[in-house]
N, C-alpha and C positions, 0 to 999 in steps of 0.2 A: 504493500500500500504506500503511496507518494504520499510523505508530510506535507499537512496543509500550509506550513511554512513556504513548503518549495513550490507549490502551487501557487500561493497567493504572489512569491517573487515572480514567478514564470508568467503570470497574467499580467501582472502588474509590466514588466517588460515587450510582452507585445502590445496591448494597448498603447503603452508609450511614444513606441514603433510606429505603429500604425498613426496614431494622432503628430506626432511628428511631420512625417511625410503630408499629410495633409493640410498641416498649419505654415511648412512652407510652401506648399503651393500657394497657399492664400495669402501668404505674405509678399509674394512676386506679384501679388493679386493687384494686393491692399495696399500693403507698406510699401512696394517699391514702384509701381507703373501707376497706384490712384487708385484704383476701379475698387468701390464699396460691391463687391460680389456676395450680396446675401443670398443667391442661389449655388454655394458651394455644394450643398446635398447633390444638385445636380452631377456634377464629376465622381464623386462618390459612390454616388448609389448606382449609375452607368456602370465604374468598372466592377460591383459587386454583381449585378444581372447578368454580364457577361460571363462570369464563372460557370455557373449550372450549365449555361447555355454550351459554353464551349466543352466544359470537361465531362460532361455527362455524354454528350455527342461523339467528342475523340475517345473517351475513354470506351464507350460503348461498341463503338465501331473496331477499336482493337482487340478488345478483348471478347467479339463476341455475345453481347450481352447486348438485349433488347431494353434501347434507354426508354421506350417512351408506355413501360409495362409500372408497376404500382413505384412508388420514387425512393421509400425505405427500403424495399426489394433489391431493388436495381442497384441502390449507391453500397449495402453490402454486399453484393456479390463481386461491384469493382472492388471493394474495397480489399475481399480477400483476394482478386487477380493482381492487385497493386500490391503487394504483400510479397510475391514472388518476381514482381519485373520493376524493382525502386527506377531505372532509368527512363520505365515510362512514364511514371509518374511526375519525376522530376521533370521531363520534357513536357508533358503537357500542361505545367504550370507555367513554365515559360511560353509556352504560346499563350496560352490563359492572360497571361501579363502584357503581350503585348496587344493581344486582340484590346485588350477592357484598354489599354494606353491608347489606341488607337481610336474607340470609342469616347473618350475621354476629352482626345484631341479635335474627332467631331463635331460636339454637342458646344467645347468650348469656342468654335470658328460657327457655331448659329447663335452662341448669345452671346458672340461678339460685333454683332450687326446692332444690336440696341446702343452698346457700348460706344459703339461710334457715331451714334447721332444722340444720346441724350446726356446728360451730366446730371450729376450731384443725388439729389429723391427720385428722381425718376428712375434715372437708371439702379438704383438699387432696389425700387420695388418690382420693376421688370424683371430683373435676376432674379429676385425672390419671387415672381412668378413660374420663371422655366423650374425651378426649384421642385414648387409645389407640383410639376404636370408630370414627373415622371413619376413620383411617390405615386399619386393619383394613379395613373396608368398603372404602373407596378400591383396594385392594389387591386383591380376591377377586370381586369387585363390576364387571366389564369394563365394561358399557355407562356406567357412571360417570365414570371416566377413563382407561380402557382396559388396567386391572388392573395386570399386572405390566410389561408394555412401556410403558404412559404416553400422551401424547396429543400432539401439535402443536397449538399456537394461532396462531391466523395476526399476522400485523406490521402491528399500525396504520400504526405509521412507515414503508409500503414506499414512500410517494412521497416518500421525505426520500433525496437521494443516498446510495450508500453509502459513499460517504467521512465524512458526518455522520450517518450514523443510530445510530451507536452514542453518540457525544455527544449528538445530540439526545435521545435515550432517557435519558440521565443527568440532561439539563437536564431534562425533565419530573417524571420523580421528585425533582430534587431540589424543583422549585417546588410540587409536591405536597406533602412533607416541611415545607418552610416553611410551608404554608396550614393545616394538624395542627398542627402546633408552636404558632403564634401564636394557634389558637382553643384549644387546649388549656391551654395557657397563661392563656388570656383565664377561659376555666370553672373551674380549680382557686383562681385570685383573686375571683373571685364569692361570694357567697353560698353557693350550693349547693358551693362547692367547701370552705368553712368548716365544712358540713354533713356533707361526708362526713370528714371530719378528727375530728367529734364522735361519729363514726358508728364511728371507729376509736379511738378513745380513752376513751369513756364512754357505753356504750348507756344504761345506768339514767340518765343525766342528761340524755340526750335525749330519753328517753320520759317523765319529769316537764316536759320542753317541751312535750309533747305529740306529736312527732316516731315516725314508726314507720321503727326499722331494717330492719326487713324490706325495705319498698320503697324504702327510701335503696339497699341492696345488689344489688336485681332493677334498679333506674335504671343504678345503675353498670355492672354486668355486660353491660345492651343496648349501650350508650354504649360499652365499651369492645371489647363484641363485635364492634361496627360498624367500628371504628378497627382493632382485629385485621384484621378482615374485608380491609380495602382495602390494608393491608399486606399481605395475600397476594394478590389479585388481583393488585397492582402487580407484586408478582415473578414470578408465573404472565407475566406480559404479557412480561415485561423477557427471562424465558428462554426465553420464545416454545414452553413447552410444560409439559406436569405429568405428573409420577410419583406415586405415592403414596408409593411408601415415600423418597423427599426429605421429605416431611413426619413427622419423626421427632420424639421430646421434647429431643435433645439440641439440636437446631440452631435448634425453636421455640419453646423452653419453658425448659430449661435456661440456655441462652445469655443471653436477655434477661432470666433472672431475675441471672446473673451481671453484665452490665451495669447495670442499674441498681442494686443493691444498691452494683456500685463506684461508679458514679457519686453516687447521695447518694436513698435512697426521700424521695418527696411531693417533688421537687425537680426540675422539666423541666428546668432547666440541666445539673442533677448529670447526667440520664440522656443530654441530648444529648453531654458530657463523656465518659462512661463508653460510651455507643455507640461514639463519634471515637475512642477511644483503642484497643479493643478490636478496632473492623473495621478499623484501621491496622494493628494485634500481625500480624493473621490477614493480610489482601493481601502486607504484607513478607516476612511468614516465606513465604508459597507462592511469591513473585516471584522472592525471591533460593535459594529451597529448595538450590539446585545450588552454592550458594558455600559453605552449612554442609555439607556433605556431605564428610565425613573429618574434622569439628573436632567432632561429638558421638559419645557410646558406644552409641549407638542409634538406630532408622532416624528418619530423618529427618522424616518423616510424623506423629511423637508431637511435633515440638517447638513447633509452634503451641499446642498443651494444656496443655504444661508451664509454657512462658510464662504463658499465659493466667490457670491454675492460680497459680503462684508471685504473680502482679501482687493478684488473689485474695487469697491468704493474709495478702500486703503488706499490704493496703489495708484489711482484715478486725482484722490485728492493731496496725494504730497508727494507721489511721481505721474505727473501727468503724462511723459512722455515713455514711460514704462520700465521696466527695474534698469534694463540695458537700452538705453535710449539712441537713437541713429547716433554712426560717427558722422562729423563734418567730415567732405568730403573737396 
């Protein structure tokens, strides 16, 4: 039996992972090009529908197995043919990643047509309409990801023992997470990463360079649709199945706009900061949930938000520009 110790580290680590990868897409979003993207869900929740779709399909088709017969059926029977062939498994997650990134890269070059004609409310309640329309779809929509009951993805990892598959699964996410971080990282120091800075600060002074905002903002949104994208794939993968209505604005859109604002916009360190700190608040408060239980005046269940909230306010009102604030540049 896995110590709930190593468990509780092992989840707490992919989450991280996973929200990471997601809060710097939104930060090439937000903090560094302008674009208030509150339809982040959208990139998200894309490369998470892409999984079932692809791996249930490839996986079925190689091994023989009738994907579109009962869905618990079918994702065990890959799941013991994956058990004996780890290279297919591991290949078709890699295509899995790149379909959902490519998917990701889609959706973010159709709402990036709003982006180029509207500014400031507008444009971010349009995002948070595209937002809202694939949840929606997702949900009503069966053959997509199986509406309201959801779908099983089958487990790359089934020939990893089960005493390590659950660490193992955390170590790939997190070396995922690292490989994001250090190229995104590596683009926002670049040139173009100087470009979308000027793209967020001074359009008239860019277009006497010669420079057109328009496609600085449709570049970024593919780019950061794509890095969305594989943030939800990875979590689709990791919980080995998809609902729709899990992809809501509060937990993919909301949240990580919360995190990185704490942590510091235009600043990868600020947002891995403000990630770490935040999916820390949230594993704690659920771990220990039963020790606070009689020492607050209401259910127990509100006090991850309250935290969360209050740390917020903090960090809003005597670091307005977030623990790690943009460098001058």
């Amino acid at each position: 039996m896995i110590p709930s110790e190593i468990i509780f580290i092992s989840d707490l680590v992919a989450i991280f992972a996973i929200y990471l990868i997601i809060n710097l897409s939104l930060n090439l979003e937000f903090g560094y090009g302008g674009v208030p993207n509150f339809g982040k869900v959208l990139a998200v929740a894309a490369g998470a529908f892409v999984v079932p779709m692809v791996t249930l399909s490839l996986l079925g088709a190689a091994l023989s197995v009738d994907s579109s017969g009962d869905n618990l059926a079918v994702v065990d029977e890959i799941n013991r043919g994956l058990a004996a062939e780890p290279l297919l498994g591991v290949g078709v997650f890699a295509v899995a990643a790149i379909a959902a990134m490519a998917a990701g890269a889609g959706l973010g070059l159709v709402s990036a047509y709003p982006a180029v004609r509207l500014r400031g409310d507008y444009l971010a309640i349009t995002l948070l309409a595209f937002g809202e329309i694939i949840r929606i779809v997702g949900i009503n929509y069966e053959p997509l990801v199986g509406g309201t009951l959801g779908v099983s993805v089958p487990d790359v990892l089934s020939f990893v023992p089960d005493d390590l598959r659950f660490a193992s699964a955390s170590v790939v996410l997190a070396a995922v997470a690292g490989v994001v971080y250090l190229l995104v990282s590596r683009f926002t120091r670049s040139p173009v990463g100087r470009l979308l800075r000027a793209t967020r600060d001074d359009e008239v002074a860019l277009q006497s360079l010669g420079r057109d905002p328009a496609k600085v903002r449709i570049k970024v949104l593919m780019l950061a649709g794509m890095i969305g994208a594989l943030g939800g794939m990875m979590y689709a993968s990791y919980a080995e199945g998809v609902i729709a209505f899990g992809y809501n604005r509060l937990n993919w859109t909301f949240l990580p706009f919360v995190m990185v604002i704490v942590g510091g916009l235009a600043n990868n360190k600020g947002v891995l900061l403000g990630t770490f700190i935040f999916v820390v608040i949230r594993k704690l408060v659920v771990y220990y949930n039963d020790n606070f239980e009689g020492f607050v005046p209401f259910d127990i269940i509100w006090l991850d938000y309250l935290l969360l909230g209050g740390l917020m306010l903090a960090v809003l009102l005597f670091r307005p520009k977030g623990i790690l604030p943009e460098r001058p540049q």
